[in-house]
C-alpha positions in Angstrom: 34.7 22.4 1.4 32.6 20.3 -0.9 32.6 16.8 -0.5 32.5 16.7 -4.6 35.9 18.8 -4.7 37.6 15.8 -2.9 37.0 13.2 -5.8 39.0 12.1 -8.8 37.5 11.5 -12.1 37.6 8.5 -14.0 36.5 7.6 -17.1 33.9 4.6 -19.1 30.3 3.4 -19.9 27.0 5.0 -21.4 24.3 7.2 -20.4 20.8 7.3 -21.9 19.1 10.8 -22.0 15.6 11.0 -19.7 12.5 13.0 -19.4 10.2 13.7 -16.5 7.3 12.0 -15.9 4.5 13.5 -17.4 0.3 13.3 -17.5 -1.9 15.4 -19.3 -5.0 16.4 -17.7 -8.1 19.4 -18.4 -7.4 22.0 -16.0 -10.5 22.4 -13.7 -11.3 25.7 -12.0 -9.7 24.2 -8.9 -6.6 23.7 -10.5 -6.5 27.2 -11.7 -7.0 28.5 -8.5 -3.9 26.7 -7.2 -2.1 27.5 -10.1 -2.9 31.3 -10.1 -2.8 31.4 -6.2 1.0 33.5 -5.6 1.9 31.8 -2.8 1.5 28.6 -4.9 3.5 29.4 -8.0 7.1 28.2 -8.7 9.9 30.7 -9.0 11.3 31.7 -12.5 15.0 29.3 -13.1 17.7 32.1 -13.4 19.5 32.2 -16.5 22.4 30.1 -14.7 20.2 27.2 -13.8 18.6 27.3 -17.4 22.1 27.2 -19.2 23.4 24.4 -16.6 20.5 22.3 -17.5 20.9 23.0 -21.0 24.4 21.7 -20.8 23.3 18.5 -18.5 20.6 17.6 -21.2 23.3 18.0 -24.2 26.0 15.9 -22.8 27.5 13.4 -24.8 25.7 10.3 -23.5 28.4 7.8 -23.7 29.8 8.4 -20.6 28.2 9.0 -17.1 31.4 9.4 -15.7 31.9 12.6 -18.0 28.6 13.4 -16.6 29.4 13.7 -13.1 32.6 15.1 -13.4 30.8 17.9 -15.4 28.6 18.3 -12.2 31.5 17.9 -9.9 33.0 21.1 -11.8 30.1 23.4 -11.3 28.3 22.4 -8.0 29.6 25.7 -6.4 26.9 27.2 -9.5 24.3 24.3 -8.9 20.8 24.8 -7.7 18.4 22.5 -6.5 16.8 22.5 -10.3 20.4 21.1 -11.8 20.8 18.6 -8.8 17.0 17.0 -10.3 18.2 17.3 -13.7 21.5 16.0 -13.4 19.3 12.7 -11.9 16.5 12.1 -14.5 19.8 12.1 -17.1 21.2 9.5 -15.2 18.3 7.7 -14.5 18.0 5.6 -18.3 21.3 4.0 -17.6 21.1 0.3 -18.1 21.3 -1.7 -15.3 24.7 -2.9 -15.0 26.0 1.0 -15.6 23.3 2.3 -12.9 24.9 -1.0 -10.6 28.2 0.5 -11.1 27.2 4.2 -11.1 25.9 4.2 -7.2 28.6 2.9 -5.8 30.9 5.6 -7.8 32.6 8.1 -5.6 31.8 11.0 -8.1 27.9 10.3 -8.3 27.8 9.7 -4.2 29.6 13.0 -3.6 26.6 14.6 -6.1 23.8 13.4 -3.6 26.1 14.4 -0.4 26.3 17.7 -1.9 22.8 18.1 -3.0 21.6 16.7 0.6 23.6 19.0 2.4 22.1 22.0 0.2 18.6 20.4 1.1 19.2 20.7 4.8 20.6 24.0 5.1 17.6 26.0 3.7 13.4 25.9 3.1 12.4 23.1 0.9 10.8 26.0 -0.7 14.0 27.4 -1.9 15.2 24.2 -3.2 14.8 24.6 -7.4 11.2 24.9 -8.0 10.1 23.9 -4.2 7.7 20.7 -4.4 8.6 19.8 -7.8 12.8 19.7 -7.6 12.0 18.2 -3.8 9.6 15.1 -5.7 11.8 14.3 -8.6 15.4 14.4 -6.3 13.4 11.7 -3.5 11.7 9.6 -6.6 14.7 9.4 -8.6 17.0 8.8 -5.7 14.9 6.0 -4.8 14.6 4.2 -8.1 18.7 4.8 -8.6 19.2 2.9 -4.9 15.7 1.6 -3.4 17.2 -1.2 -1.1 20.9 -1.6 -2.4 22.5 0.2 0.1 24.7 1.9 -1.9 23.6 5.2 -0.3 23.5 5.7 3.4 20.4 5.1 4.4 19.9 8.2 6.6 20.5 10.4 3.6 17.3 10.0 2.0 15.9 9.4 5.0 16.5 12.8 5.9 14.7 14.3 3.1 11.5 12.4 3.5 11.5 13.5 7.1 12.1 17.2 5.9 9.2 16.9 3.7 7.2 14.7 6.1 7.4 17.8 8.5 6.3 20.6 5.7 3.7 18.3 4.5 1.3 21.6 4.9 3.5 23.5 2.7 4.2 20.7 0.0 1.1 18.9 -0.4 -0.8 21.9 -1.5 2.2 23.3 -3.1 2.9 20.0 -5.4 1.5 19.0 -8.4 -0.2 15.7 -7.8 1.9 13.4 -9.7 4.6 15.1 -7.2 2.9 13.8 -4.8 1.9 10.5 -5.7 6.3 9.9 -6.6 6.9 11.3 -3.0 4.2 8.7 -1.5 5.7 6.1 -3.7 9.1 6.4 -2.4 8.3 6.8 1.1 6.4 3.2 0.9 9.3 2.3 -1.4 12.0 3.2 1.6 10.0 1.5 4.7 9.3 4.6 6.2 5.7 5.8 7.6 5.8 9.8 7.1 2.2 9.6 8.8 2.2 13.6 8.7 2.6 13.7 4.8 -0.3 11.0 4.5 -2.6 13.2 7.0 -2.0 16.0 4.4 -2.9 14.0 1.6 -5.6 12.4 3.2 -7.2 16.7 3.5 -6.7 17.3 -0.2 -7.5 13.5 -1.7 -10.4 15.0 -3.2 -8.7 17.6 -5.5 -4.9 14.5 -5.8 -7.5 12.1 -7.0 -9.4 14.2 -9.0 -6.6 15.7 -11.2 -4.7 12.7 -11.0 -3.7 9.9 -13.7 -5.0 6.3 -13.4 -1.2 5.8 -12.7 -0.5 8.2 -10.2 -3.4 7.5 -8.4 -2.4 4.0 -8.3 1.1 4.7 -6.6 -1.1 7.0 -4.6 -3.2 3.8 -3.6 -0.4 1.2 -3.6 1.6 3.2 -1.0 -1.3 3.8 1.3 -2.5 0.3 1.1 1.2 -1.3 1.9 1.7 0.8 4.9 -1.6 0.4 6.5 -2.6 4.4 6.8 -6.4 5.1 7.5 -7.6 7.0 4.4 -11.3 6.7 3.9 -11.6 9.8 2.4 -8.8 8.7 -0.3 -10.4 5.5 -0.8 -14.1 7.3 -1.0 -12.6 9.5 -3.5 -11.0 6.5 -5.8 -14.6 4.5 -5.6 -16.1 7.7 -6.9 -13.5 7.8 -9.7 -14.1 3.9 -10.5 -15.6 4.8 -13.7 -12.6 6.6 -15.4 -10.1 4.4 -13.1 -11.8 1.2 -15.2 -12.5 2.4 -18.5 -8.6 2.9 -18.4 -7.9 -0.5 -17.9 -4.8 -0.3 -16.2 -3.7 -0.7 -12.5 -6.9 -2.7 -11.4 -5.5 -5.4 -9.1 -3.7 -2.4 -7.3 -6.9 -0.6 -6.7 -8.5 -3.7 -5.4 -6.0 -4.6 -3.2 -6.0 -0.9 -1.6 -9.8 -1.2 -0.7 -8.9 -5.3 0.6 -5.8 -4.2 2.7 -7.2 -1.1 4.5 -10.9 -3.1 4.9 -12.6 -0.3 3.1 -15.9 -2.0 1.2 -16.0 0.8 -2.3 -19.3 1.5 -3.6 -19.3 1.5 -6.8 -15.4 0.3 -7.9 -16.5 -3.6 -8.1 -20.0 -3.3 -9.4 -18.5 -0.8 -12.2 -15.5 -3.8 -13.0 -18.4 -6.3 -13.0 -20.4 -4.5 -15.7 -17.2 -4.5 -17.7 -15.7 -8.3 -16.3 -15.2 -9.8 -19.9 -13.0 -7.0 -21.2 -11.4 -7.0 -17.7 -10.6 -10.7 -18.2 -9.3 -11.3 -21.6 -7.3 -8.1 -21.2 -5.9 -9.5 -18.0 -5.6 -12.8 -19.3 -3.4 -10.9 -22.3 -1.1 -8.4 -20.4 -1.2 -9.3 -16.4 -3.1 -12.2 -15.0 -2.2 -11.3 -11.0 -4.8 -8.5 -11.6 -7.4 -10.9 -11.8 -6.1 -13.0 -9.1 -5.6 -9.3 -7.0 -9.7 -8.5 -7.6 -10.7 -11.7 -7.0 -8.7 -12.2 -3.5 -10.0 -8.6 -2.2 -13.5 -9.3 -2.9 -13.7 -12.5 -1.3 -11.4 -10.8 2.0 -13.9 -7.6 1.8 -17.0 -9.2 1.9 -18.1 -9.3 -1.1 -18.4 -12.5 -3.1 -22.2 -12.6 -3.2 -22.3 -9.3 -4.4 -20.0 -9.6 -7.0 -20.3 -13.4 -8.0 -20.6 -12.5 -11.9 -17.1 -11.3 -11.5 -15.4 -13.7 -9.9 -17.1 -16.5 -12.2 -16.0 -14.5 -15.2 -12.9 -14.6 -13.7 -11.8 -18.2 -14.2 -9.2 -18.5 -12.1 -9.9 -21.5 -9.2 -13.1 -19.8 -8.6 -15.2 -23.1 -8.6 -13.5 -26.3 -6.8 -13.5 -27.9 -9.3 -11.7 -25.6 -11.9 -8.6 -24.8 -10.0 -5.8 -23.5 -11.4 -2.8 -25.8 -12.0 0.3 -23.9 -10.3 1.8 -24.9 -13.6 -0.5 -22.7 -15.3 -0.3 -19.8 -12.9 4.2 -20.4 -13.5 3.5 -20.3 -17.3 1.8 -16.6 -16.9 4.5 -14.8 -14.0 3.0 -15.8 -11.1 5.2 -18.3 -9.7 4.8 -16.5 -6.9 1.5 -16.3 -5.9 1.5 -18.8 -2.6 -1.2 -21.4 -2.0 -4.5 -21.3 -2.6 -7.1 -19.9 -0.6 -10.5 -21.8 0.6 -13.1 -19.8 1.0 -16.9 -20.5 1.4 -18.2 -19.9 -2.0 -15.1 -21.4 -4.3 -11.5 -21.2 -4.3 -9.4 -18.2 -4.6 -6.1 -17.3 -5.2 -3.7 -15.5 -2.8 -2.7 -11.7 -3.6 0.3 -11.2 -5.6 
């Protein structure tokens, strides 16, 4: 019997309708050939899964409780598809409702359920396969992360399922799928170090057909957990020219390259040609990035290649211009740890 079907309803609090996570991109002939490949295509929803979702996505968003007793009703209909849907709708609840929502009996019977259907058959048969698989681990992990309201081994178990059909789901997956599934995996504290393997064979095409974002939690992830990827890293230096012109996730780049000891090529001396814009916009929106850039080139190696940059920078790069911690508080970085010394200046630590 279903652990749902053992779990009273209550009733109370709000619930905030959700989308995916989308990127657009040009489709290259390499994508084409994955998405045209049979073996690589997603199964057709059946008409029950469509109208289930259909009924997820309509319901009265006042009350998440309403949702899950909705979902506690029909998982004997659910798919993997429903289980992913049923999680992106609940994912836009403020936090004090999302506090109280995964601790709720009704919403921790939904992922017992859901896990249980994930272990007794082929991740491929789960909803669409990679897709459904991606969403249920990234949305899992952004509902509980470290709270402990879960059992830990629960999503622990999926990663490991995934981890172990890393040859069918990294060249099944889109690559935002798999930059969320790398993402959580750093996210949880696990190492996975077959699913990174597998990346690290297609991190040409991921990084190619990728988002500035979803490369970055592509980089971030790899970069935290210490996993030898030069041909990742090679293929993000040789992306350094769309990756900057973005203007967005730079200190995580940099700190990629710093933590694994990979020197890039081109990534610094493309930000250097572009250091004032990279500055003031910095200075503007997220002052750690220049603190990030500045910190790896100095621990790379690099500070007489890319001196322009790190004068641009401002930030304690001469001794005698150091940033008052005062300042560094006033901007969000209160907590960014000592300064660092090094030979040519002064340096902040990462943040």
């Amino acid at each position: 019997m279903s652990v749902f079907s053992h779990i009273r309803a209550r009733t109370v609090p709000a619930l905030a309708s959700f989308g995916p996570i989308f990127h657009t991109r040009l489709l290259t002939s390499d994508t084409l050939k994955r998405k045209l490949s049979p073996n690589l295509t997603s199964k057709p929803l059946s008409n029950l899964t469509v109208a289930l979702n259909n009924r997820i996505r309509a319901h009265d968003n006042s009350n998440w409780r309403e949702l899950l007793v909705f979902a506690q009703t029909e998982t004997s209909n659910f798919d993997g598809d429903n289980y992913a849907t049923t999680l992106l709708k609940l994912n836009k609840l403020p936090k004090s409702d999302l506090d109280e929502m995964r601790r709720d009996e009704l919403y921790q019977g939904l992922v017992a359920d859901m896990c249980k259907m994930i272990k007794s058959s082929p991740l491929n048969e789960f909803g669409r396969g990679a897709s459904t698989i991606s969403i249920v681990v990234y949305m899992l992990t952004q509902q509980n992360g470290s709270s402990g309201a879960l059992p830990s081994h629960l999503l622990h178990n999926i990663v490991d399922q995934v981890a172990f059909s890393a040859s069918w789901f990294v060249p099944t997956a889109e690559p935002r799928d798999i930059s969320n599934m790398a993402w959580a995996v750093e996210k949880l504290g696990m190492r996975a170090p077959a699913l990174f393997r597998e990346i690290e064979k297609h991190s040409k095409y991921i990084v190619k057909e990728s988002s500035p974002r979803a490369i970055a939690d592509l980089a971030h992830a790899v970069g935290r957990l210490q996993f030898d990827a030069p041909t990742l890293m090679d293929a993000i230096d040789e992306e350094s020219k769309r990756l900057i012109e973005s203007g967005t996730h730079l200190g995580t780049f940099a700190l990629s390259f710093a933590n694994l000891g990979h020197k890039p090529v081109e990534f610094f001396n493309c930000l250097e040609k572009r250091a004032d814009e990279f500055v003031k916009s910095a200075h503007e929106h997220h002052i750690a990035s220049i603190i990030n850039v500045s910190w790896s080139i100095v621990t790379l190696g690099l500070a007489g290649e890319n001196e322009a940059l790190l004068q641009v920078s401002g930030w304690g790069l001469k001794p005698n211009e150091r940033a008052k911690r005062s300042e560094l508080q006033k901007n969000g970085c209160n907590s960014l740890g000592m300064l660092v010394i090094c030979e040519w200046g002064c340096v902040l630590e990462p943040h």
